[in-house]
KEKE-3310 file (N, C-alpha, C; in steps of 0.2 Angstrom, whole numbers, plus 5000, padded with zeros to 4 digits):
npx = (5015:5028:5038:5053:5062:5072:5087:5082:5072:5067:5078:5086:5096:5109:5122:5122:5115:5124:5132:5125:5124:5135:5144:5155:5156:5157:5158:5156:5144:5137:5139:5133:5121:5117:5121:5111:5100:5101:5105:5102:5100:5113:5115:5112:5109:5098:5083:5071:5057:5045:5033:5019:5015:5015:5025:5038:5047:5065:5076:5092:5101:5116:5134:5136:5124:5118:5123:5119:5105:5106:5109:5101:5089:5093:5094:5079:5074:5075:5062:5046:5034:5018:5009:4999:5010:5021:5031:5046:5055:5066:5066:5051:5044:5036:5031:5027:5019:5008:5007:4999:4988:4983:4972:4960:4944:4939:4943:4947:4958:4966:4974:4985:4985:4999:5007:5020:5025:5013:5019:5028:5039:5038:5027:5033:5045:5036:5031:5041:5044:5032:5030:5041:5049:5060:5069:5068:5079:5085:5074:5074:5086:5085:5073:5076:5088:5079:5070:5067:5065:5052:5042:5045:5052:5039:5038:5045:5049:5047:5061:5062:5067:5076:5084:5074:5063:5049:5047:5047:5036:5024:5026:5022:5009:5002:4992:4979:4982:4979:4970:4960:4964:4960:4945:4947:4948:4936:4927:4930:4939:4955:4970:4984:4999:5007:5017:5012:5002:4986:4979:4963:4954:4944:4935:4921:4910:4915:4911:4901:4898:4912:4919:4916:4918:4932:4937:4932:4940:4954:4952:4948:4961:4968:4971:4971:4961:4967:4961:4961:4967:4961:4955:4941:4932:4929:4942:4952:4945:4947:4962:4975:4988:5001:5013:5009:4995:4981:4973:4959:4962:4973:4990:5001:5011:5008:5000:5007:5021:5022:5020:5032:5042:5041:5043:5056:5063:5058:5068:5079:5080:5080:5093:5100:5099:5103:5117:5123:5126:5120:5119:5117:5101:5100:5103:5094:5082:5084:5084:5071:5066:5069:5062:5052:5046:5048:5035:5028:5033:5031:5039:5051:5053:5055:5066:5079:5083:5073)
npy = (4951:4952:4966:4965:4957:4963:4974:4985:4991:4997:5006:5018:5026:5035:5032:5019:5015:5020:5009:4999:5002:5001:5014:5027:5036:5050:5058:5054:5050:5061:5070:5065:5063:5077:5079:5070:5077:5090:5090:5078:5073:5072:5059:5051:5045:5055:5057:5059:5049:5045:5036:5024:5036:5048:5059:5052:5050:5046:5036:5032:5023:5029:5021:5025:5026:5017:5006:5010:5007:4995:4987:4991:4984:4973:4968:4971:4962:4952:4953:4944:4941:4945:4931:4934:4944:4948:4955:4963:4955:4942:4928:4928:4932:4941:4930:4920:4928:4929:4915:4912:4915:4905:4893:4898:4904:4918:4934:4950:4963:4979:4993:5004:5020:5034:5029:5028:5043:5044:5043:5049:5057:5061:5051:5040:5045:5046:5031:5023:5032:5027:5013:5006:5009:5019:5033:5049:5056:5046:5040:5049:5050:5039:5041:5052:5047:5036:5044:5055:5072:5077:5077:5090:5096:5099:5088:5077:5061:5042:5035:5028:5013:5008:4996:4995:5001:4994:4989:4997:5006:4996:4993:5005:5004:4993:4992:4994:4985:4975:4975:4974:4960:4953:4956:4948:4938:4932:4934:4922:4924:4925:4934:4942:4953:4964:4976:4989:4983:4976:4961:4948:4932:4921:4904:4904:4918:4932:4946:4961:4968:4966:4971:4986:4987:4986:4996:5008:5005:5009:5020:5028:5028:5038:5034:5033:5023:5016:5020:5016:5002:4993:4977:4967:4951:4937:4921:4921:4934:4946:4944:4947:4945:4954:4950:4938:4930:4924:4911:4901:4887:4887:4895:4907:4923:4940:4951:4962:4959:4949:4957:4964:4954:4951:4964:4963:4953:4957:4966:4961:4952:4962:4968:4959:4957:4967:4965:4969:4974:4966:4961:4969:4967:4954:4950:4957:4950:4936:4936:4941:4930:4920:4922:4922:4908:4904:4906:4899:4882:4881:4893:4891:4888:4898:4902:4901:4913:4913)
npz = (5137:5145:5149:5156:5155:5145:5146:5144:5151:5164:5166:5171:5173:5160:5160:5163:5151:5141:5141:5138:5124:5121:5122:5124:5138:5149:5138:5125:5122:5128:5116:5105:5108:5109:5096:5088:5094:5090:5076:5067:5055:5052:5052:5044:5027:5014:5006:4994:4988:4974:4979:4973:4966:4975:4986:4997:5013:5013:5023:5027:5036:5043:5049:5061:5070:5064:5072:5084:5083:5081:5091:5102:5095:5098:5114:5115:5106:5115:5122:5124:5111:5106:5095:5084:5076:5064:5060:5059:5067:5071:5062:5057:5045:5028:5020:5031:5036:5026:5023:5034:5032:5023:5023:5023:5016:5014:5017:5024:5022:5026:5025:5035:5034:5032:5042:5049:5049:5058:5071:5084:5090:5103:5105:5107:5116:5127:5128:5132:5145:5151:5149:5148:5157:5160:5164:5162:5154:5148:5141:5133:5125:5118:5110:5103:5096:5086:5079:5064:5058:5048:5034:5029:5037:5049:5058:5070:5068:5071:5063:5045:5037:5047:5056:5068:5066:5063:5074:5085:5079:5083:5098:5100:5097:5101:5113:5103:5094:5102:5104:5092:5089:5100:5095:5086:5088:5095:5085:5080:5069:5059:5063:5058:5057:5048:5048:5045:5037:5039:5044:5038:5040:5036:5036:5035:5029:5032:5044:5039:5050:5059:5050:5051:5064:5065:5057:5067:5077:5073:5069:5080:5085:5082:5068:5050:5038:5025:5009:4994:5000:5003:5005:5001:5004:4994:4993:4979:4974:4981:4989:4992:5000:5008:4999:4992:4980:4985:4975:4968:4968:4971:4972:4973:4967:4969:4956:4953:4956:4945:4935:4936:4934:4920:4913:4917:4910:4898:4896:4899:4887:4878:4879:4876:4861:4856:4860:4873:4888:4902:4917:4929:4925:4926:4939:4945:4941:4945:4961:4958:4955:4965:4975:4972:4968:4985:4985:4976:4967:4955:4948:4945:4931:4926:4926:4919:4906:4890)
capx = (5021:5033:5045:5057:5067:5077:5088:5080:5069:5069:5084:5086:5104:5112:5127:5119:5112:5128:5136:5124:5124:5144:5147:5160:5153:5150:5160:5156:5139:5133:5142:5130:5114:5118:5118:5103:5094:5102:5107:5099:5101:5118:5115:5108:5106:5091:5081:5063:5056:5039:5030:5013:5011:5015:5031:5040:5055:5068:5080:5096:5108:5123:5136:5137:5117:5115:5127:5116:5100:5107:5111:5093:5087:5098:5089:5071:5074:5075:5054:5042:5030:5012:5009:4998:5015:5026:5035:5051:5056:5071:5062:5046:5042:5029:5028:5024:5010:5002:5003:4995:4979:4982:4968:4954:4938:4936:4948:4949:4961:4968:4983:4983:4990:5003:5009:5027:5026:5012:5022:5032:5047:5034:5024:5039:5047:5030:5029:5047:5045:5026:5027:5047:5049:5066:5070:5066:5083:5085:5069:5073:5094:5083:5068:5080:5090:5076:5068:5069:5063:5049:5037:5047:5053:5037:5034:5050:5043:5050:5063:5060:5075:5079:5081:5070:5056:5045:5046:5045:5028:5022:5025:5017:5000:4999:4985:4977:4982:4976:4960:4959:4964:4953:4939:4945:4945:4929:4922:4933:4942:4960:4970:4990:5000:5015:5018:5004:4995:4983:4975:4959:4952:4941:4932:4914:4911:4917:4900:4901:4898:4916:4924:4914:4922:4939:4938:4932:4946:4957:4949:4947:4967:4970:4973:4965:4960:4972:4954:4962:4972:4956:4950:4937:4929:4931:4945:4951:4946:4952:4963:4983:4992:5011:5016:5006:4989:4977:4966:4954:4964:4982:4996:5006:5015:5005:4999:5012:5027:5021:5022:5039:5048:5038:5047:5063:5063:5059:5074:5085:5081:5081:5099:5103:5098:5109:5125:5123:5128:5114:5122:5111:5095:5098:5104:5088:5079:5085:5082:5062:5064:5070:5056:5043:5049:5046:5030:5026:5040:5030:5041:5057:5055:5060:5074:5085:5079:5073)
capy = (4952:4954:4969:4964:4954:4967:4977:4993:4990:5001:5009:5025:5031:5036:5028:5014:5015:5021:5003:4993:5004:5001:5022:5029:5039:5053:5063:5053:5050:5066:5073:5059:5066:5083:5079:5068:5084:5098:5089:5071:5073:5070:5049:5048:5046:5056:5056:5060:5047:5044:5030:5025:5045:5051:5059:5050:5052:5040:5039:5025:5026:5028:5016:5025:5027:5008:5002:5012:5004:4987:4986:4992:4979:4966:4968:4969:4952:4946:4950:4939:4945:4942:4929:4939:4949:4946:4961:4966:4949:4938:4922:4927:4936:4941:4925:4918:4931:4927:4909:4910:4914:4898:4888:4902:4906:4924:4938:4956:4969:4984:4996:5012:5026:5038:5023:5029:5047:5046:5038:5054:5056:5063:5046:5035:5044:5045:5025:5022:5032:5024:5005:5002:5012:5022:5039:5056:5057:5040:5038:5057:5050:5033:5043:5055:5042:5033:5049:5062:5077:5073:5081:5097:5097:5100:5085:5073:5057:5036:5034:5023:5010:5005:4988:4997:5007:4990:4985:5003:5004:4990:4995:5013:5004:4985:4993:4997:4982:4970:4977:4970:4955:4950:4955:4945:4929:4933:4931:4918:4927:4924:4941:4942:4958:4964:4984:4993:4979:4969:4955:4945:4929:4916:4899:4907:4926:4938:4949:4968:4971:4966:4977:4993:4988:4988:5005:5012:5004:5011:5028:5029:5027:5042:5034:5031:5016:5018:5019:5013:4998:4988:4971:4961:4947:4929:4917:4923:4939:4951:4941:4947:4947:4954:4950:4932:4930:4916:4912:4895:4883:4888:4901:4914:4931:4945:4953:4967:4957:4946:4962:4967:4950:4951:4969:4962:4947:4960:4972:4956:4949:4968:4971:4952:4958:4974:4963:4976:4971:4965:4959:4970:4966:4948:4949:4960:4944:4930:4938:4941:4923:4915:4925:4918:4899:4903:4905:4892:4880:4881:4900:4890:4889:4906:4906:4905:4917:4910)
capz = (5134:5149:5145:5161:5151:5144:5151:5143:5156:5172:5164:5176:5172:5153:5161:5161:5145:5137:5142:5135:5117:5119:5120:5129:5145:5149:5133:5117:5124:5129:5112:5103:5110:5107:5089:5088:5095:5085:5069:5066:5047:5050:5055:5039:5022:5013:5000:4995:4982:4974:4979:4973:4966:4982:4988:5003:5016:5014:5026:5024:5044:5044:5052:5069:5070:5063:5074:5089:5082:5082:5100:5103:5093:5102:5119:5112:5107:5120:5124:5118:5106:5102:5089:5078:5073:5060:5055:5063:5072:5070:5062:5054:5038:5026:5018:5035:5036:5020:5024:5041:5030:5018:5023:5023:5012:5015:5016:5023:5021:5027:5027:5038:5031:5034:5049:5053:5050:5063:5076:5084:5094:5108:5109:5108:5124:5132:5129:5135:5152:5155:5148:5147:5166:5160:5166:5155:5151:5145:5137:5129:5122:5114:5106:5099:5090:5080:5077:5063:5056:5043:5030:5027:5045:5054:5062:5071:5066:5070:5055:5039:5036:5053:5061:5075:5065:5062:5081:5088:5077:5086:5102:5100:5095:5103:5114:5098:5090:5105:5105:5086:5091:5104:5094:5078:5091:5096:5078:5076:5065:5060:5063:5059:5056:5046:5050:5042:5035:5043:5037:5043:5036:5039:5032:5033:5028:5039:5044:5040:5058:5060:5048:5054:5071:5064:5057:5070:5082:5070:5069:5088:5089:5077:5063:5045:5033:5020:5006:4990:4999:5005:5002:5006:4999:4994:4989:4972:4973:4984:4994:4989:5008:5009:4990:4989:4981:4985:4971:4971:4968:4968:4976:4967:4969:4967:4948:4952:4955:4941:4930:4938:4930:4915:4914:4919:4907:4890:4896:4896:4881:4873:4879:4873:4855:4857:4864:4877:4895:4906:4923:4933:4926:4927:4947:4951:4940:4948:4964:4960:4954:4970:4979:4969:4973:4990:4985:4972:4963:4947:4945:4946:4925:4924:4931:4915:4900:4884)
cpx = (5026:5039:5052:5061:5072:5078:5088:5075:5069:5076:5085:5094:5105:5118:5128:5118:5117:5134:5133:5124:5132:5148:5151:5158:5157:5152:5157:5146:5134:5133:5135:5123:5112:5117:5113:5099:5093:5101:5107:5100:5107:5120:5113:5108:5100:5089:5074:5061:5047:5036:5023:5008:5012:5024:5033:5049:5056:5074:5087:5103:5113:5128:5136:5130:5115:5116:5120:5109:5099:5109:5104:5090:5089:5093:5081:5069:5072:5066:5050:5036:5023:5011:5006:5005:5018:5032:5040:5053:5060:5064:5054:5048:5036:5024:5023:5018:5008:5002:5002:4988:4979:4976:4961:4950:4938:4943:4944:4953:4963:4973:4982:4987:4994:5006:5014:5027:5021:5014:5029:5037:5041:5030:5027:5041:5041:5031:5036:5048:5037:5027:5037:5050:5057:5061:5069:5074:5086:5081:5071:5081:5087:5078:5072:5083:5086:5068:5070:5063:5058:5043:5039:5050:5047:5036:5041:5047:5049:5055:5061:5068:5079:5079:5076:5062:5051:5042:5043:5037:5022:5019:5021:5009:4998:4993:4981:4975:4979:4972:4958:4959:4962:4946:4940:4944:4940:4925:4927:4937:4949:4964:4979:4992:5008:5017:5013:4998:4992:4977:4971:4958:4949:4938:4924:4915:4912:4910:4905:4903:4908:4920:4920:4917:4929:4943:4936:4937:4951:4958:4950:4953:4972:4974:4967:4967:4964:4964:4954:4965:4965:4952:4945:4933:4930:4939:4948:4951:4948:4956:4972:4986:5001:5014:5013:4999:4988:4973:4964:4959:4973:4984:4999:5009:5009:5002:5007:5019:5027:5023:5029:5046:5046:5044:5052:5066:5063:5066:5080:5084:5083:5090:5104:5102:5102:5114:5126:5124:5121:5114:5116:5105:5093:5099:5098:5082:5079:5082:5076:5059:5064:5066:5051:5044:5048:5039:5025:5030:5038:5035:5048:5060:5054:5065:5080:5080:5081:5080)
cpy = (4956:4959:4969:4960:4956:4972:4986:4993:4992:5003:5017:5029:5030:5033:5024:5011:5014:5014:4999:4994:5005:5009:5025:5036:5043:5057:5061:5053:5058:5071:5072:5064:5073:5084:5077:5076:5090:5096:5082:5068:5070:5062:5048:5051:5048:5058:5056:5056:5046:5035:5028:5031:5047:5051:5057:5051:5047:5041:5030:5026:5022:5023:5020:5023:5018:5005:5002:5007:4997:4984:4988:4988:4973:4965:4968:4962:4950:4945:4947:4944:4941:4938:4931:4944:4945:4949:4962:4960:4943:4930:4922:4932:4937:4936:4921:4922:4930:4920:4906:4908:4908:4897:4893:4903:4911:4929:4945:4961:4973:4987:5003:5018:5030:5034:5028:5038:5051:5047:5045:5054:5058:5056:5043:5037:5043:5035:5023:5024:5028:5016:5002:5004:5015:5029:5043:5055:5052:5039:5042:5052:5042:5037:5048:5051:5038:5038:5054:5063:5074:5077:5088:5099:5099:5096:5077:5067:5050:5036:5028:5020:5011:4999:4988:4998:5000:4987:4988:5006:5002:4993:4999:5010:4997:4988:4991:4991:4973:4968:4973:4962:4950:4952:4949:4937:4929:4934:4926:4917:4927:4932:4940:4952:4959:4971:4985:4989:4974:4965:4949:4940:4922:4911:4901:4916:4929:4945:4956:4971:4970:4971:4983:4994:4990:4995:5009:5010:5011:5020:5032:5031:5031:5041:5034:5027:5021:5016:5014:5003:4993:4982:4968:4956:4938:4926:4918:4926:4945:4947:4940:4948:4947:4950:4941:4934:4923:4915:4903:4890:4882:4897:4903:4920:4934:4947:4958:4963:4952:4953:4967:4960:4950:4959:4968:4958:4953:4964:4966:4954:4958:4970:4964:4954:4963:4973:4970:4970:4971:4962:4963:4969:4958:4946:4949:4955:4937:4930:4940:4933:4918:4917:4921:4912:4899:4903:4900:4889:4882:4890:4899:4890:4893:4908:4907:4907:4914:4912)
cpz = (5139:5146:5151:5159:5147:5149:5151:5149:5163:5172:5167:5174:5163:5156:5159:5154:5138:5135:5139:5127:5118:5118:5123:5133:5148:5139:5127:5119:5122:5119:5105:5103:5109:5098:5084:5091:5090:5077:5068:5058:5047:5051:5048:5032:5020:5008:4999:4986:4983:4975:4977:4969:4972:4985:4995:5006:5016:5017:5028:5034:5039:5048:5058:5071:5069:5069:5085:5090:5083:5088:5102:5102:5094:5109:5118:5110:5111:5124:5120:5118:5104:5094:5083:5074:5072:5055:5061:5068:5070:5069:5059:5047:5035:5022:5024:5037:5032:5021:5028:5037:5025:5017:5023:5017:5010:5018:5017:5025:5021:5028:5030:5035:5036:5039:5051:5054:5056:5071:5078:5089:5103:5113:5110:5115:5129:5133:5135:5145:5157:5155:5150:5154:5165:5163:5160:5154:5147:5139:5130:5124:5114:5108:5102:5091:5085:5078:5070:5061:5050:5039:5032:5035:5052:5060:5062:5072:5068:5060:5051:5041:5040:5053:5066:5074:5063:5070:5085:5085:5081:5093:5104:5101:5096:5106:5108:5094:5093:5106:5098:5087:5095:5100:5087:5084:5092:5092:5075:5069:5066:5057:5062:5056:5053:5044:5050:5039:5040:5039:5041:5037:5039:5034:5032:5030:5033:5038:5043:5046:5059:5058:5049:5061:5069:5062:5061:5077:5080:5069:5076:5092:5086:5072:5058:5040:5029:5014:5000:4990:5005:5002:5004:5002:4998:4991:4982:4968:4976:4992:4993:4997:5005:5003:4989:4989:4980:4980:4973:4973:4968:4974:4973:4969:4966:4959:4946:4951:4950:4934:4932:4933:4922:4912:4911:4911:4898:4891:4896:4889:4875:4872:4874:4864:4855:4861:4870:4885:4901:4914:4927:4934:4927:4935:4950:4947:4943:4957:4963:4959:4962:4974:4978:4971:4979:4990:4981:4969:4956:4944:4945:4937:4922:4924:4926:4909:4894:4880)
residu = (UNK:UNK:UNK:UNK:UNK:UNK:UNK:UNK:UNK:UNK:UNK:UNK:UNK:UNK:UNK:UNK:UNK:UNK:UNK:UNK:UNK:UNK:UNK:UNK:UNK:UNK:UNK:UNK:UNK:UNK:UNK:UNK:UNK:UNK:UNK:UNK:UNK:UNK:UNK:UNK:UNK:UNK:UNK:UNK:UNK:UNK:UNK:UNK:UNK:UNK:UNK:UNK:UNK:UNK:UNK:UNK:UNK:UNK:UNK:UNK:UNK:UNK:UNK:UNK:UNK:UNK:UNK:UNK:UNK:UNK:UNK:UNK:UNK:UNK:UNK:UNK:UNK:UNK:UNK:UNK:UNK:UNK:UNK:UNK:UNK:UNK:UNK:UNK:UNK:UNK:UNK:UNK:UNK:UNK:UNK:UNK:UNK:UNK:UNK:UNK:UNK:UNK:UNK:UNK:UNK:UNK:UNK:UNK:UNK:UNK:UNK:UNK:UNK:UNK:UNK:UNK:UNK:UNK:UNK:UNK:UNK:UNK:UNK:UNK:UNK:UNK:UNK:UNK:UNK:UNK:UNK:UNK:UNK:UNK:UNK:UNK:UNK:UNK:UNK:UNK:UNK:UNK:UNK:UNK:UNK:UNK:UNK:UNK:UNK:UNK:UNK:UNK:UNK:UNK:UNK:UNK:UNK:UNK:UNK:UNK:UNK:UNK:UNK:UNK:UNK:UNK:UNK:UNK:UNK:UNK:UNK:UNK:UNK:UNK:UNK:UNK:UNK:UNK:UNK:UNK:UNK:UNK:UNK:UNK:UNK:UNK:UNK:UNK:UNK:UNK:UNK:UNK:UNK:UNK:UNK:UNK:UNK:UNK:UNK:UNK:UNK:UNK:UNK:UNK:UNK:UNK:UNK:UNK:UNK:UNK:UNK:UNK:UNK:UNK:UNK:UNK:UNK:UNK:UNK:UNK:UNK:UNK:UNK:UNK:UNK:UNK:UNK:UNK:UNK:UNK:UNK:UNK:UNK:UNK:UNK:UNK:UNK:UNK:UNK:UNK:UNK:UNK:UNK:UNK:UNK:UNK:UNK:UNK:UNK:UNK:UNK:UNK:UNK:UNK:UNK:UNK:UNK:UNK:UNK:UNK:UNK:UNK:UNK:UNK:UNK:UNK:UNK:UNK:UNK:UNK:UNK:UNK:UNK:UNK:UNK:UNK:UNK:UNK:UNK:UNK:UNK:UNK:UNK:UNK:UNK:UNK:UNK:UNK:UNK:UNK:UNK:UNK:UNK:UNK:UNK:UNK:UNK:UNK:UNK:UNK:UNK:UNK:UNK:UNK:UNK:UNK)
# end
């Protein structure tokens, strides 16, 4: 994965840097980087929601911060990227990671926990002046910006709900995630990735020995198995990747998002007996309808409500 192809790459001057993020140098710039360090909150919308049972940072940029992100993510492009990844990359998705595993028997599983809030402004500029060859004060203006404050401010963490935080993830943990990948070819093992989850699968069983390996890759590189979000198994039964599940003979959305239009569909008809206006829940139906069609046509006779 050549990273000479961008021209973040042996990036030594903020002058520089300020021209290809379109900033105006040196005032607005430095002005910029001053309130990424002191006051980062102020890029962003925030919000602390439950997910799962678990409280999380939610953090929505602003139009200058987006606009910063989006020029960073412009030059990234331009490196090519290991075929196992499929998150954060102009032209793939998670469909295209569930149906890498199509044709497989066997299925396993894993999500790492905590991922983004691991990922800290510390290791991002570390990687930036080792692997990307900018200068500290370069490296220091870029890790600022897709950085904040996180878990009650102790710990300045890669932000959520960027166009950067799926790519910058990545980066942090290719080592990590190459080592995986060379072992899953070496059991013949089909290995894709789409941020936090990864997903193996094979036409024979996949051996134990293998998944002892990956947790402790995974372990070794100070993370941890997410415990609840583990499958392993055949065909059928534990084999739901990135919102498709495989069962024997057939393809489908999830149980969950199957119980998300199921939902949808009694609050429409409920408000349709109550002449009540129902415009939003039929957008945000039509919208889980058109999803599921990508995943099997037979969900296209749902699309209008009885």
């Amino acid at each position: 994965m050549p990273l000479n192809k961008t021209p973040l790459y042996n990036c030594m001057s903020e002058k520089f840097l300020a021209k290809l993020l379109k900033i105006t140098y040196p005032l607005k710039y430095k002005t910029i980087k001053q309130q990424l360090a002191d006051e980062p909150l102020l890029f962003y919308k925030y919000w602390r929601k439950s997910i799962n049972g678990k409280d999380r940072d939610i953090f929505e940029c602003k139009p200058m911060i987006l606009n910063i992100h989006k020029r960073i993510r412009y030059f990234i492009n331009k490196i090519n990227f290991p075929p196992y990844l499929y998150s954060g990359l102009k032209g793939k998705s998670y469909l295209q990671n569930a149906f890498f595993h199509e044709d497989s028997n066997f299925y396993f599983l894993i999500d790492i926990k905590d991922f983004f809030p691991t990922i800290s402004q510390q290791k991002i500029k570390s990687l930036l002046v080792s692997h990307f060859k900018q200068s500290n004060d370069v490296a220091d203006f870029i890790s600022l910006a897709i950085t904040t404050p996180q878990k009650n401010g102790t710990i300045r963490s890669l932000v959520t709900g960027s166009p950067l935080s799926q790519i910058f993830s990545f980066f942090i943990n290719k080592k990590m995630f190459d080592e995986i990948q060379s072992l899953a070819m070496a059991k013949n093992i089909k290995f894709s990735l789409y941020v936090d989850d990864l997903s193996f699968s094979s036409k024979s069983t996949i051996p134990y020995s293998f998944v002892k390996d990956i947790f402790r890759i995974v372990k070794s590189n100070g993370y941890e198995v997410h415990p609840r979000k583990v499958q392993y198994g055949q065909r059928g039964k534990n084999s739901e990747i990135t919102g498709v599940r495989f069962e024997k003979d057939n393809v489908l959305i999830t149980k969950k998002r199957e119980g998300k239009i199921t939902s949808l569909i009694e609050k429409i008809n409920d408000k349709k007996a109550n002449l009540e206006n129902f415009d939003k829940e039929l957008k945000s139906f039509n919208s889980c309808i058109e999803q599921a069609c990508l995943v099997n046509p037979i969900y296209a006779k749902f699309k209008f409500i009885p």
